[in-house]
C-alpha positions as CSV (number, residue, x, y, z in Angstrom):
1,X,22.0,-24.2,-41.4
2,X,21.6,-23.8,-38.0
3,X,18.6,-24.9,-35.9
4,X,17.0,-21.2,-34.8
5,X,17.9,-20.4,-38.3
6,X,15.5,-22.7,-39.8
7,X,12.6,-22.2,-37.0
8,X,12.9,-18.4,-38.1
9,X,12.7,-19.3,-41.9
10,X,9.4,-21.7,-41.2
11,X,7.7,-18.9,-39.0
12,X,8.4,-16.7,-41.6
13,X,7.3,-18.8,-44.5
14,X,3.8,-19.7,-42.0
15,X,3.3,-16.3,-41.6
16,X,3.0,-15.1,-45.3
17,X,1.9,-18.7,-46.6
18,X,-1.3,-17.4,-44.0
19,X,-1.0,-14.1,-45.2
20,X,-1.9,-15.1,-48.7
21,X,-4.5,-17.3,-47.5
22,X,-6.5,-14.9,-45.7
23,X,-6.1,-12.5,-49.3
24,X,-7.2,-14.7,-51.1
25,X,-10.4,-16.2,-49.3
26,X,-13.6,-14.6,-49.4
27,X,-15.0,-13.2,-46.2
28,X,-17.6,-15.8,-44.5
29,X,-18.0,-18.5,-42.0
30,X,-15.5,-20.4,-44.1
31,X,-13.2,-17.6,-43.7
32,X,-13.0,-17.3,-39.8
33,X,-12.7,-21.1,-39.8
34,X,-9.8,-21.2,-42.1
35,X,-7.9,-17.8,-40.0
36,X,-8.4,-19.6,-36.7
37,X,-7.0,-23.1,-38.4
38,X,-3.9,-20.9,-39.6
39,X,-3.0,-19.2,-36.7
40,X,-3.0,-22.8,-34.6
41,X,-0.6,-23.7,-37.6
42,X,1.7,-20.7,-36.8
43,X,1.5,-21.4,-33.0
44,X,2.5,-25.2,-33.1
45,X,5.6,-24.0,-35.4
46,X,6.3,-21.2,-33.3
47,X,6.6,-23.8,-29.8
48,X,7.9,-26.6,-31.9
49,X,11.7,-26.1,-30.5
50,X,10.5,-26.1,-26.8
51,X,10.2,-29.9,-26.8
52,X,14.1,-29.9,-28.1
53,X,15.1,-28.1,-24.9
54,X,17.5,-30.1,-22.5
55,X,16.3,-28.3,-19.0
56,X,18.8,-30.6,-17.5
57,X,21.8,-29.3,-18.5
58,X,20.2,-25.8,-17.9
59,X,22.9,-24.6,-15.2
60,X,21.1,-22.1,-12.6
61,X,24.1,-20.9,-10.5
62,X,24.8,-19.1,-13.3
63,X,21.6,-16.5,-13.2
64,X,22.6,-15.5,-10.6
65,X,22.6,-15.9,-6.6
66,X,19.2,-14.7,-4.4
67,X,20.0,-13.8,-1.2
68,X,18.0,-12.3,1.6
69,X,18.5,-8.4,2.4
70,X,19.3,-8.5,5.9
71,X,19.4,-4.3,5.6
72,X,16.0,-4.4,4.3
73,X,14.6,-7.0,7.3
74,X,16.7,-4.7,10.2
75,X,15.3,-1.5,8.8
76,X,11.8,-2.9,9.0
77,X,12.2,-4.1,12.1
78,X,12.8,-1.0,14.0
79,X,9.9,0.7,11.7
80,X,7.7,-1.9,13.6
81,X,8.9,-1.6,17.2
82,X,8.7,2.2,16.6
83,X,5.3,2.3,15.5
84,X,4.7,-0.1,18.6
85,X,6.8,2.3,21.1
86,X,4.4,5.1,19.7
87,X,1.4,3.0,19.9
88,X,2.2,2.8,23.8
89,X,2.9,6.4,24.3
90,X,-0.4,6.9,22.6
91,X,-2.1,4.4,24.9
92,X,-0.6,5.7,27.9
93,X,-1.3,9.4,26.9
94,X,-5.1,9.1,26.6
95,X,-4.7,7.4,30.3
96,X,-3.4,10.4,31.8
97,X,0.1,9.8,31.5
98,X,2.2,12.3,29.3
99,X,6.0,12.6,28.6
100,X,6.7,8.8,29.1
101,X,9.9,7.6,26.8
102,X,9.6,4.0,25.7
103,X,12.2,2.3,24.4
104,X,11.6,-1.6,23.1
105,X,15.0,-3.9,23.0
106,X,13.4,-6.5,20.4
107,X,14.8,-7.8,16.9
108,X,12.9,-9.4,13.9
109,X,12.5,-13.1,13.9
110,X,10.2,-15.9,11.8
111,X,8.3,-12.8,10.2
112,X,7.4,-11.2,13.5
113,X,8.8,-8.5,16.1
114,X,10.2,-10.4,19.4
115,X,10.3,-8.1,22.5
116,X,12.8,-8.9,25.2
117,X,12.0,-6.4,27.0
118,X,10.3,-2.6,27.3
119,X,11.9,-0.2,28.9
120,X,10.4,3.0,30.4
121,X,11.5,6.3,31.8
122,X,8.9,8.1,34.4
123,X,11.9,10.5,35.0
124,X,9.2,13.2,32.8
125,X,6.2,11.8,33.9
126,X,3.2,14.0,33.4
127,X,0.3,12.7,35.5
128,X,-3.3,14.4,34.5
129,X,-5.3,12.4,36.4
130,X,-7.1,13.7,39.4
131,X,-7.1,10.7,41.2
132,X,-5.6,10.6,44.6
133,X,-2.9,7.4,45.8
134,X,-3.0,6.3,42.1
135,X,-0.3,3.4,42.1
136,X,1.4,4.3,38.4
137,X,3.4,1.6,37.9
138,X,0.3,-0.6,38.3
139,X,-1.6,1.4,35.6
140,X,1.3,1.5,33.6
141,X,2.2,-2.0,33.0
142,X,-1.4,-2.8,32.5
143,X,-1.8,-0.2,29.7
144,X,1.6,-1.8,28.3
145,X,0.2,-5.2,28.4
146,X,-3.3,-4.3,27.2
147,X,-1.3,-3.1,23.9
148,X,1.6,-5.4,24.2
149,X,1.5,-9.1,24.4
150,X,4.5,-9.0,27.1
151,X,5.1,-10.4,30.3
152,X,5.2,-8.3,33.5
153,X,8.8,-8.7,34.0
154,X,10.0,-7.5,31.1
155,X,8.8,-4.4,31.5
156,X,11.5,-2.3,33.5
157,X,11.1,0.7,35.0
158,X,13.5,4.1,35.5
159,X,13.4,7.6,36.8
C-alpha cells in the first residue's frame, strides 16, 4: 500500500475512532477535555507526512517563470507623467496662464518617474493677468519648478 494511501486510511480511522468517542462520553468538563485531546490527535496524524517531505529535490523551474511586465510598468509610467503634465497646466492656469501644452520626455526608473526634460508650447498662450511688462518665461519656469523638482535647463521653450 502506498504511503498517501495509508495517511488517508489513519485520518479516516482518527476521525471516526473520535467520532465514537465524543458519542459515547457524557457531556462535562471531562468531555471538552477529551474533544480538545482528540482533535490534537487528528492534527499530528494529519501533518505527520510533512516531516517525510524532501524540499530539496523540490524543482522550482518547473512552477513556472515570474517575470516583470514591462507593458504594465510603461503604461504606468505615462499615467504618472500625464497626471504630472496636467498637474502643471493646472498650476500654471490658476497663475494666469491658459492654453499652455506641456509635454514631459521622462521614462520610469527605480520605482520613480525621471524627467529629462519639459517641454512647453506658448504658441496659445492665454495671459489673464493684468500686469504690465510681466516677463513669462520667468513666471513660468518658476511655477514649473515650484510643482516639479526639475532643473532650469530642462525646461525648453516654443512658440
Amino acid at each position: 500500500m502506498s504511503s498517501i494511501s495509508v495517511w488517508i486510511i489513519s485520518v479516516t480511522v482518527a476521525t471516526l475512532i473520535a467520532s465514537l468517542v465524543d458519542i459515547v462520553l457524557p457531556q462535562g468538563k471531562m468531555s471538552k477535555m477529551i474533544k480538545s485531546v482528540m482533535g490534537v490527535f487528528i492534527l499530528i496524524i494529519i501533518i505527520s507526512p510533512i516531516k517525510s517531505i524532501d524540499l530539496s529535490k523540490l524543482d522550482l523551474s518547473k512552477i513556472g517563470s515570474f517575470g516583470i511586465d514591462y507593458h504594465f510598468i510603461e503604461e504606468r509610467s505615462g499615467e504618472v507623467i500625464s497626471s504630472i503634465e496636467n498637474e502643471i497646466k493646472t498650476n500654471l492656469e490658476e497663475n494666469g496662464y491658459k492654453s499652455i501644452s506641456i509635454k514631459i520626455n521622462g521614462e520610469y526608473k527605480s520605482g520613480k518617474v525621471v524627467i529629462d526634460s519639459i517641454y512647453v508650447d506658448l504658441s496659445h498662450l492665454v495671459i489673464n493677468d493684468k500686469s504690465v511688462n510681466i516677463d513669462k518665461y520667468t513666471n513660468i519656469v518658476a511655477i514649473i519648478k515650484n510643482t516639479v523638482n526639475i532643473e532650469e535647463e530642462k525646461i525648453i521653450f516654443y512658440e
